[in-house]
C-alpha positions in Angstrom: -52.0 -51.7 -52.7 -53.1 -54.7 -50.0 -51.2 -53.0 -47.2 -52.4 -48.7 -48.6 -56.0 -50.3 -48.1 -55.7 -52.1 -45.0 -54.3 -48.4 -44.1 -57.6 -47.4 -44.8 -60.0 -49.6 -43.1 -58.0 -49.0 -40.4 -58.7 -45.3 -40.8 -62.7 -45.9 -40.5 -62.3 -47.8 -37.1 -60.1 -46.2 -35.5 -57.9 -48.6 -34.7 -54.3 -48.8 -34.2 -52.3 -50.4 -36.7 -49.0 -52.4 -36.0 -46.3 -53.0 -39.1 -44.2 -56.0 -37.4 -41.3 -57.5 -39.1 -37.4 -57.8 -38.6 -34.8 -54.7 -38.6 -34.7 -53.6 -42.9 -38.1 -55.6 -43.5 -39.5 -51.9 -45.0 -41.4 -51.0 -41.9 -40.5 -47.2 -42.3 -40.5 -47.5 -45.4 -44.2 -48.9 -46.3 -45.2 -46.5 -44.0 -43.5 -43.4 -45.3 -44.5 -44.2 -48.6 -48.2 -45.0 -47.7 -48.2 -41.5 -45.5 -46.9 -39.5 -48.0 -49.1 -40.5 -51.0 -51.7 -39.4 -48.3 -49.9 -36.3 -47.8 -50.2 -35.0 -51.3 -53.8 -34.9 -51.1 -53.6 -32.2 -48.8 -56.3 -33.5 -46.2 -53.3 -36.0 -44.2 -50.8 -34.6 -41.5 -48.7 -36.9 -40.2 -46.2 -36.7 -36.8 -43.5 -39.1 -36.7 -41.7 -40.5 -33.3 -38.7 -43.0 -32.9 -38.8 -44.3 -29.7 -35.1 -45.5 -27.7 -35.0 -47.8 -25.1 -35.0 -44.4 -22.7 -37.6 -42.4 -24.4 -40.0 -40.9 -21.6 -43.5 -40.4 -21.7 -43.4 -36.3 -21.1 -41.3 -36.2 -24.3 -43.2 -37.9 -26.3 -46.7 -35.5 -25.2 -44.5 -32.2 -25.9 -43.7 -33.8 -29.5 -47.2 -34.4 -30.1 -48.5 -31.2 -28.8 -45.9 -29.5 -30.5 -47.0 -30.8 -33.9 -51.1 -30.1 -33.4 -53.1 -26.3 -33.0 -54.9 -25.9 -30.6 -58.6 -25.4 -31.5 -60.7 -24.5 -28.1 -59.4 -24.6 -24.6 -59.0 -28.2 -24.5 -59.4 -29.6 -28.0 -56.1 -29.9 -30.1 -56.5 -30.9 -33.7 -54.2 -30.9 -37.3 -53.3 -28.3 -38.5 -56.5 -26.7 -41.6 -58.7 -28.9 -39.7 -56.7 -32.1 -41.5 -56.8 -35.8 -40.7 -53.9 -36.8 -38.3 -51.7 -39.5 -38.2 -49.0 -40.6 -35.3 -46.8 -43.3 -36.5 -44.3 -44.3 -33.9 -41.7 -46.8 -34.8 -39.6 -49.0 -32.6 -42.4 -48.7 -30.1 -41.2 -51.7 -28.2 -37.9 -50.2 -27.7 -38.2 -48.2 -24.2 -37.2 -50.3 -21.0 -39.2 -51.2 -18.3 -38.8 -49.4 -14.9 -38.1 -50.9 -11.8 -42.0 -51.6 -11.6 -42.2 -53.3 -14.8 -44.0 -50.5 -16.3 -43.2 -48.6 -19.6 -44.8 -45.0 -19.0 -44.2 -44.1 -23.1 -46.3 -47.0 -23.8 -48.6 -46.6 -21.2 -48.7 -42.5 -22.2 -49.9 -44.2 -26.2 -52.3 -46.5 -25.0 -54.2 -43.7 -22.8 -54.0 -42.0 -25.9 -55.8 -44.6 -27.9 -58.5 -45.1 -25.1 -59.8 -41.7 -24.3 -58.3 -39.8 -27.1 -56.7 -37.3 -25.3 -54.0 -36.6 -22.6 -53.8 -34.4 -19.4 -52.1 -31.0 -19.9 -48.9 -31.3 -17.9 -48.7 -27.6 -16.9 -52.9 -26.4 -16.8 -53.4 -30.1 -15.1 -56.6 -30.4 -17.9 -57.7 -33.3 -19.8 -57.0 -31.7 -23.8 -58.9 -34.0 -26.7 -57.2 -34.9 -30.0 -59.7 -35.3 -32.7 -59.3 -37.1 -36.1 -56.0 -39.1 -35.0 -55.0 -42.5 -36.0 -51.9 -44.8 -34.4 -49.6 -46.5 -36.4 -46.5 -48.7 -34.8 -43.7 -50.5 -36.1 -41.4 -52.3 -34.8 -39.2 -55.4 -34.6 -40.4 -59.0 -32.8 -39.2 -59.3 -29.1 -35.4 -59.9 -29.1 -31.7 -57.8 -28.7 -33.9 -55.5 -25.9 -36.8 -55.0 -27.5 -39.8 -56.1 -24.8 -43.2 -57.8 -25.6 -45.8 -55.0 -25.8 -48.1 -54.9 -22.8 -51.2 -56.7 -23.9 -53.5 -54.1 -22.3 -52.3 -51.7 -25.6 -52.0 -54.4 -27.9 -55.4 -55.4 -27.6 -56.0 -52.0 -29.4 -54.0 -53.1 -32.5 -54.5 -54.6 -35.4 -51.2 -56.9 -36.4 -49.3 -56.7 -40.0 -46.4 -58.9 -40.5 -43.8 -58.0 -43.2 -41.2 -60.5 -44.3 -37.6 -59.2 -45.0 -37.1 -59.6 -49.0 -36.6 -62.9 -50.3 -33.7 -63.8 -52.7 -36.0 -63.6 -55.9 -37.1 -59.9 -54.9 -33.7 -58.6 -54.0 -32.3 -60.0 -57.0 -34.5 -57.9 -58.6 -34.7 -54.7 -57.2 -30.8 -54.8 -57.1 -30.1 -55.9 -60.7 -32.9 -53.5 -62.0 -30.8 -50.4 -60.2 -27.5 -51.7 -61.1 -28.1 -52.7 -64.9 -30.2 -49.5 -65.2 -27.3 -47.0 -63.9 -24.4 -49.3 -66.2 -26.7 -48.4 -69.1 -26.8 -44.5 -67.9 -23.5 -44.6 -67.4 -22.4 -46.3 -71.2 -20.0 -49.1 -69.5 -18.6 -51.8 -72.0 -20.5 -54.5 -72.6 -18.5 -57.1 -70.2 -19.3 -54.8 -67.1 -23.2 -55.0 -68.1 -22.8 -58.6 -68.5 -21.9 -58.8 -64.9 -24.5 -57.4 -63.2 -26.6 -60.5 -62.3 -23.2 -62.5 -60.8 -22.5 -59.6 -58.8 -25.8 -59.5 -57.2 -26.3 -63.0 -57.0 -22.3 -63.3 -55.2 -24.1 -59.9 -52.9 -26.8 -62.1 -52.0 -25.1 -65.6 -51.4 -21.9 -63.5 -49.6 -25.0 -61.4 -47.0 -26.7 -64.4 -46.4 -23.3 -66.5 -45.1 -22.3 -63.9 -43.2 -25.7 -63.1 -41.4 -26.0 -67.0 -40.8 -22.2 -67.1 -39.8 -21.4 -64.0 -37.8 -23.8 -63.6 -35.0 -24.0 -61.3 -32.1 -22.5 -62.5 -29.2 -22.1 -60.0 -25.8 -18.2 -59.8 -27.0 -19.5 -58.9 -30.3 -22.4 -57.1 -30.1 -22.0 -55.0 -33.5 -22.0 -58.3 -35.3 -25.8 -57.2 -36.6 -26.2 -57.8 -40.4 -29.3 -56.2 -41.9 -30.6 -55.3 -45.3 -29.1 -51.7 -45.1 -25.6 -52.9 -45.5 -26.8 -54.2 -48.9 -28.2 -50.9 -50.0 -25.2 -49.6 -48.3 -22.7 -51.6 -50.2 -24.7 -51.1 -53.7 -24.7 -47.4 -53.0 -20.7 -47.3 -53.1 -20.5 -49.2 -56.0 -23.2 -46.8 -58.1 -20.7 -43.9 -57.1 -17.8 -45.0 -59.4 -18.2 -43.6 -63.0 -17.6 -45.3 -66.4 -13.5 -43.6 -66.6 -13.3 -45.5 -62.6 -14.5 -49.0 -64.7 -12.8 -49.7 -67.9 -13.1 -53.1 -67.8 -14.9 -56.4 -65.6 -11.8 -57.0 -63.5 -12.3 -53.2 -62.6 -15.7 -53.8 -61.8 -15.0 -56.9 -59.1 -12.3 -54.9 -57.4 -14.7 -52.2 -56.9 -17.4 -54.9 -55.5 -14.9 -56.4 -53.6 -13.6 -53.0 -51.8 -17.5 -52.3 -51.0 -17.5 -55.7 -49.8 -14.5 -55.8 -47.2 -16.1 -51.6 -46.1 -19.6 -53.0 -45.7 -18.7 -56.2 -43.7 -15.6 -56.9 -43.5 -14.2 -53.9 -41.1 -17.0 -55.1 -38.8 -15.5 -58.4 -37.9 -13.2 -57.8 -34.3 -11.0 -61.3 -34.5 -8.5 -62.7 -36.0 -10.5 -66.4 -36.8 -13.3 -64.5 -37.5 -11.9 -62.2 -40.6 -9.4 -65.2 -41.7 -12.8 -67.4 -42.1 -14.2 -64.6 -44.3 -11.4 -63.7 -46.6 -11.7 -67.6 -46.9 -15.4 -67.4 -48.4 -15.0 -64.3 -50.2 -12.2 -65.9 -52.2 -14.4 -69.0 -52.9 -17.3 -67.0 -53.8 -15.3 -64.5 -56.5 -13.5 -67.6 -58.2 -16.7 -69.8 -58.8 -19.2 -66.8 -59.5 -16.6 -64.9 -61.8 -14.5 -68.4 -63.7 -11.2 -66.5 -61.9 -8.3 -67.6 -59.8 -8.1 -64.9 -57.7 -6.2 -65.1 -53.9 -6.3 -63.3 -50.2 -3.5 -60.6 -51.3 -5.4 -59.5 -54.4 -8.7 -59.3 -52.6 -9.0 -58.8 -49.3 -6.2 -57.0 -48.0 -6.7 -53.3 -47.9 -3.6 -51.6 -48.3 -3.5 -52.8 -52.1 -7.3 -52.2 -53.3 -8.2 -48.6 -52.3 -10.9 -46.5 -53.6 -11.1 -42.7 -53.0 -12.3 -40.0 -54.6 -9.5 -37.4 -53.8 -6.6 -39.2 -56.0 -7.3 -37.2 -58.7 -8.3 -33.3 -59.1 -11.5 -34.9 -61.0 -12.5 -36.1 -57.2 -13.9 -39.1 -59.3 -14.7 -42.5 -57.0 -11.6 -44.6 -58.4 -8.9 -47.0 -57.4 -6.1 -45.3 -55.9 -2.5 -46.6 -57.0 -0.4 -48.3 -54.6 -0.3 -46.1 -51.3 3.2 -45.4 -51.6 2.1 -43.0 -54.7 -0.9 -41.9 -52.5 1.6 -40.5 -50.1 2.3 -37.0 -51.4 -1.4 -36.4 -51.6 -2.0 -37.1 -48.8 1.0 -35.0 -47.5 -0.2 -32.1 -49.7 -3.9 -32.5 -47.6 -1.9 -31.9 -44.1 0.3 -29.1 -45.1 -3.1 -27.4 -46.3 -4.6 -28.0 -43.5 -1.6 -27.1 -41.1 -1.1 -23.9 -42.9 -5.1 -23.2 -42.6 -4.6 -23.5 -38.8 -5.8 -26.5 -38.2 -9.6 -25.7 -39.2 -11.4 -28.8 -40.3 -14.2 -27.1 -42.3 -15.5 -27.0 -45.8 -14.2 -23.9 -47.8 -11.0 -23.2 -45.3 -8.4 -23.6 -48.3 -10.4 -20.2 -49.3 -9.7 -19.2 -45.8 -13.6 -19.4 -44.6 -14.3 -21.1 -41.3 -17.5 -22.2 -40.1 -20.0 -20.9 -37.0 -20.6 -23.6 -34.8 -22.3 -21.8 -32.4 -21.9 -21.0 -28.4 -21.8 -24.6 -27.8 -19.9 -26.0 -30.0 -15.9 -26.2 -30.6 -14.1 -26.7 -33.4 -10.8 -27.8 -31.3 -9.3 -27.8 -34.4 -7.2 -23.9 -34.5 -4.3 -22.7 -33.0 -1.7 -24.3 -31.2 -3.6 -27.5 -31.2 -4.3 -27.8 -35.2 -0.5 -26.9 -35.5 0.4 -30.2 -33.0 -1.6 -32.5 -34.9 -0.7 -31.3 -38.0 3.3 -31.3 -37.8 2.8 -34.9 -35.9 0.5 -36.9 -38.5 2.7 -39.6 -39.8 1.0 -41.6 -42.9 1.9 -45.4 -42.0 -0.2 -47.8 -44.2 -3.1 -48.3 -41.2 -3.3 -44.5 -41.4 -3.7 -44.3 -44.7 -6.0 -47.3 -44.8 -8.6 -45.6 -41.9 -7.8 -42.8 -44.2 -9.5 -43.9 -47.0 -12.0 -45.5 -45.0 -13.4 -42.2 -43.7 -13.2 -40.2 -46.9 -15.5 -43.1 -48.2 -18.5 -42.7 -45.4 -17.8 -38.7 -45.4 -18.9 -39.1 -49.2 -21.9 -41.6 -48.7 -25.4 -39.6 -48.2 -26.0 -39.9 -44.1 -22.5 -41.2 -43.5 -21.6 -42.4 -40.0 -19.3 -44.0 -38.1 -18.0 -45.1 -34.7 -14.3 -44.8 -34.2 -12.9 -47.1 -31.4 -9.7 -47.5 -30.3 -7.3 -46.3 -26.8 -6.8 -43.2 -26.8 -4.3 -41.3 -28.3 -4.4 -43.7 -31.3 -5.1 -40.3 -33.7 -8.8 -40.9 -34.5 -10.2 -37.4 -34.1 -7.2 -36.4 -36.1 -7.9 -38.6 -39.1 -11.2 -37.9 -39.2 -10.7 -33.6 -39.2 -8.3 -34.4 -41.9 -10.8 -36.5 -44.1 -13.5 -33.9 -43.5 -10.5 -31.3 -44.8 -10.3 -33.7 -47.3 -14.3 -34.1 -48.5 -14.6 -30.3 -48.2 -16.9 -30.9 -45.3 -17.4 -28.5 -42.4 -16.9 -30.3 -38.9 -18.7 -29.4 -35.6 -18.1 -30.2 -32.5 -19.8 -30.6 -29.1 -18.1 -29.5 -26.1 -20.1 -29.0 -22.8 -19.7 -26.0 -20.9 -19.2 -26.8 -16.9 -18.9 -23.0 -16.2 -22.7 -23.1 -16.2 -23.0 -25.4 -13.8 -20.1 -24.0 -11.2 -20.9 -21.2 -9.0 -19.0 -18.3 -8.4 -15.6 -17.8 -6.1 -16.1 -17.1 -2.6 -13.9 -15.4 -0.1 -12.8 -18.2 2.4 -14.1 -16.5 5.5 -17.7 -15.8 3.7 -20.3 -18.3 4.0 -22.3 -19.8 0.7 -25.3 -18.3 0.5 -28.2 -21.2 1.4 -31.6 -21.9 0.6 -34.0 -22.4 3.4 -33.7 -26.2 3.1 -29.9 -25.5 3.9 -28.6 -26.3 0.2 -26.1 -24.2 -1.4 -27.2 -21.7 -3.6 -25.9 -21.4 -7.2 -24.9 -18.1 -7.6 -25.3 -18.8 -11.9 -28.0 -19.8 -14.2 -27.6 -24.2 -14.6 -27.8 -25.5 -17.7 -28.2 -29.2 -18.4 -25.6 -30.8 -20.5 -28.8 -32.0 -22.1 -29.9 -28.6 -22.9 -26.3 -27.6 -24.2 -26.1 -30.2 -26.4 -29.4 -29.8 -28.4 -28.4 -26.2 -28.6 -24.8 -27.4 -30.4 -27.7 -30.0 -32.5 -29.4 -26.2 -33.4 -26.9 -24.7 -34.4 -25.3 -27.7 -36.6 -28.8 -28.4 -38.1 -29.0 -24.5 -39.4 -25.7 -24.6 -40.7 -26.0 -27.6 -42.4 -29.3 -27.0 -44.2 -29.9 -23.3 -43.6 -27.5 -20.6 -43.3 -24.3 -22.2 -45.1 -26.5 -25.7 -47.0 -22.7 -27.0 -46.6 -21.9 -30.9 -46.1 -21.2 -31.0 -42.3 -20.4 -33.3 -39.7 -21.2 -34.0 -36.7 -18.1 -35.1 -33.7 -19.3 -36.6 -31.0 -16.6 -38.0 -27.9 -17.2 -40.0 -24.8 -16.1 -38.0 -22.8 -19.2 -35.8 -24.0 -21.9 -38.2 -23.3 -22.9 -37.9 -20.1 -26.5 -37.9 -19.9 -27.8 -40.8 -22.1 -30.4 -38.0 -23.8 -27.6 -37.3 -26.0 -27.3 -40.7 -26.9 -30.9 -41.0 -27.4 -31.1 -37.3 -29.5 -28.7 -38.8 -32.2 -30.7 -42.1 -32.4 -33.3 -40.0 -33.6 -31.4 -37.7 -35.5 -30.1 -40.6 -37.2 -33.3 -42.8 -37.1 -35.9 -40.2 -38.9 -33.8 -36.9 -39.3 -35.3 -35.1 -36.9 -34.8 -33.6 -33.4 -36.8 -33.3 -30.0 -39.3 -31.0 -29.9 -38.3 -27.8 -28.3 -35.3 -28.1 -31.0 -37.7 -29.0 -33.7 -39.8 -25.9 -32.9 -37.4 -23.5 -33.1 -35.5 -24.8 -35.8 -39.2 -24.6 -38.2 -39.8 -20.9 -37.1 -36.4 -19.9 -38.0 -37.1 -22.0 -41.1 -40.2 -20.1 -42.0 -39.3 -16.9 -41.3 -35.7 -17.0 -43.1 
């Protein structure tokens, strides 16, 4: 209620409001929930930005324009004549030029000042009425730069704290004891609730204060997400995965090792942890477990493809998992190869102009036929069937190539039923066409060659690929999908900073946005 009314006074002057506080403090999600009781009343439309650290000021205008009506020649407004509300998160994100200026700040605080912005094609100064600022974002540190004060004299400051031990203890042990009750587990599993989360919350807090990022290990960033995500793998077993407490900790521990664990890159570093993790389970659970029954992977799998139930469960030893798993490749050799979500029913997905599945053919047949299951197969295996059945799954796959990761992860999308989509850029738009040898190039009157073709930005091919994904997704199939993205792909950082957003607030740039909410509407 203290922060929904400070939301409001900062409504009646005008000013900008700015949520600080470290990454998973509940920045977004104060906000979101504050907007969206708003919302409901009708009289509140809100526009929501995520900036990168490349974000540009022209894109963030066409978002905002894109989001208000205009109302007279140079007056744009909400939509029914509604109060608006920009909230921009990770504002201190976008890097300084090689002036020391940030034009996507600089774009805000102009908008703050005079209320309005010049029209970048009419060259006219347009007026936003009835629109608030709100910020968020994270204290100066790991790229983020101190605001310039010029815009943060605008801005009225509101620090939020990350969750203290009391308060996570229990929002955790409310959700878990609440979904143990639901689910009518024996009495010893209920009884372990509260040591589970207390071992969660002693085990996060060692390895934030232990593993730190380092430039050699730079994803060594712990956050209060890789609780919720860990607790959300655990709530997908059901009470036939969990007969008993020592069913329960083997399922905690898995969750563990996936949420942390496959994070660490050294030897020392995952050796010091297995060390820990064993300490913790024996004094918070009165056993006398050891390294072999906990930590290491290849005997403590979870999956939920072992039975035709698909129930989350532990897997028997992965010799026994080996026919399944054999059965999965011959299906998806004999369906050509075709990674998608209904293919055993011989349906294929539409990925569009721009995208490829890769996956038919030839090609599907070669991987197929050469996929040997030895146990760090099967243990990546399992690995990606476990974020393909988590809400908003992702993952980045490293390794040399050759080393079979686009061919594991097809087969576990074959495997979760989900539909795969791939972007592949298109350089015939950007080559010209054949010449005779003895025929000059046609010229422009600068002298520069003259494409003979229409070019089209990898940039531009790729949000068309992010169309066409995002309708088939939620639209024109509503089928679990996923999204394959290479290196070899990314060569304009926009794509880079497209999935950040995508990621970040589930939505796209603007001119995708656009089209994407009149096909929407009119479908």
């Amino acid at each position: 209620m203290a922060r929904g009314a400070v939301l409001s006074q900062s409504r009646l002057v005008a000013s900008i409001l700015f949520y600080l506080g470290a990454v998973s403090s509940g920045k977004t999600t104060v906000v979101t929930h504050l907007l969206d009781e708003k919302r409901e009343s009708g009289t509140l439309h809100t526009i929501r930005l995520c900036f990168s650290a490349r974000t540009k000021a022209d894109e963030v205008q066409q978002t905002v324009e894109s989001k208000l009506e205009k109302k007279r020649k140079n007056q744009l407004s909400a939509p029914g004549g509604r109060e608006c509300v920009l909230f921009v998160d990770d504002v201190n994100l976008p890097l300084p030029e090689k002036t020391g200026t940030q034009p996507a700040i600089e774009f805000l605080r102009q908008f703050q000042e005079f209320k309005g912005f010049y029209d970048s094609k009419k060259i006219q100064w347009n007026v936003i009425e009835k629109c608030l600022l709100l910020l968020g974002g994270a204290p100066p540190s790991s790229g983020r730069k101190p605001l310039p004060p010029r815009f943060c004299r605008h801005s009225l400051s509101l620090r939020l704290a990350e969750p203290d031990n009391v308060s996570t203890q229990k929002m955790f042990l409310g959700i878990l004891t609440g979904y143990f009750e639901a689910e009518g587990v024996n009495a010893d599993i209920r009884f372990a609730a509260k040591p589970l989360v207390d071992a969660t919350i002693e085990l996060y807090t060692q390895v934030k204060e232990t593993f730190l990022p380092t430039p050699p290990r730079p994803v060594y960033v712990f956050s209060f997400r890789n609780m919720k995500t860990l607790f959300q793998g655990i709530l997908a077993a059901k009470k036939t995965s969990l007969p008993d407490k020592d069913a329960l900790i083997r399922l905690w521990n898995h969750e563990v090792c996936r949420t942390f664990y496959d994070r660490l890159m050294t030897d020392e570093d995952r050796q010091r942890f297995r060390t820990s993790l064993v300490s913790l389970v024996n004094r918070k659970f009165s056993l006398e477990w050891n390294e072999t029954l906990l930590v290491y992977p290849s005997s403590r799998l979870w999956g939920n493809f072992v039975s035709p139930e698909r129930l989350y469960e532990e897997a028997p030893h992965p010799k026994q998992v080996l026919p399944i798993l054999e059965t999965f490749r011959d299906e998806l050799f004999a369906s050509g190869g075709a990674t998608t979500a209904g293919a055993r029913n011989g349906d294929t997905a539409d990925t569009g102009d721009a995208a490829d599945s890769r996956s038919t053919g030839a090609r599907g047949r070669s991987a197929g036929s050469s996929l040997v299951f030895f146990s760090e197969a099967v243990e990546h295996l399992f690995k990606l069937c476990r974020i393909l059945m988590l809400a908003r799954g992702n993952a980045l796959l490293v390794g040399v190539g050759g080393t079979g990761k686009q061919t594991l992860f097809r087969l576990a999308a074959f495997i979760q039923e989900t539909a795969v989509v791939e972007f592949v850029a298109a350089t015939s738009f950007h080559s010209t066409c054949s010449l005779e040898e003895d025929s000059p190039p046609p010229t422009t009157r600068t002298g520069e060659p003259q494409p003979t073709e229409t070019s089209v930005s990898v940039l531009d091919q790729f949000r068309e690929c992010e169309k066409s994904f995002l309708l088939q997704s939620g639209l024109s199939r509503c089928l679990p999908t996923a999204f394959l993205l290479t290196e070899t792909q990314i060569v304009d950082d926009g794509i880079l900073q497209d999935i950040n957003t995508l990621l970040s607030t589930g939505e796209v740039k603007s001119p995708v946005q656009t089209v994407l909410e009149a096909k929407v509407r009119f479908s």
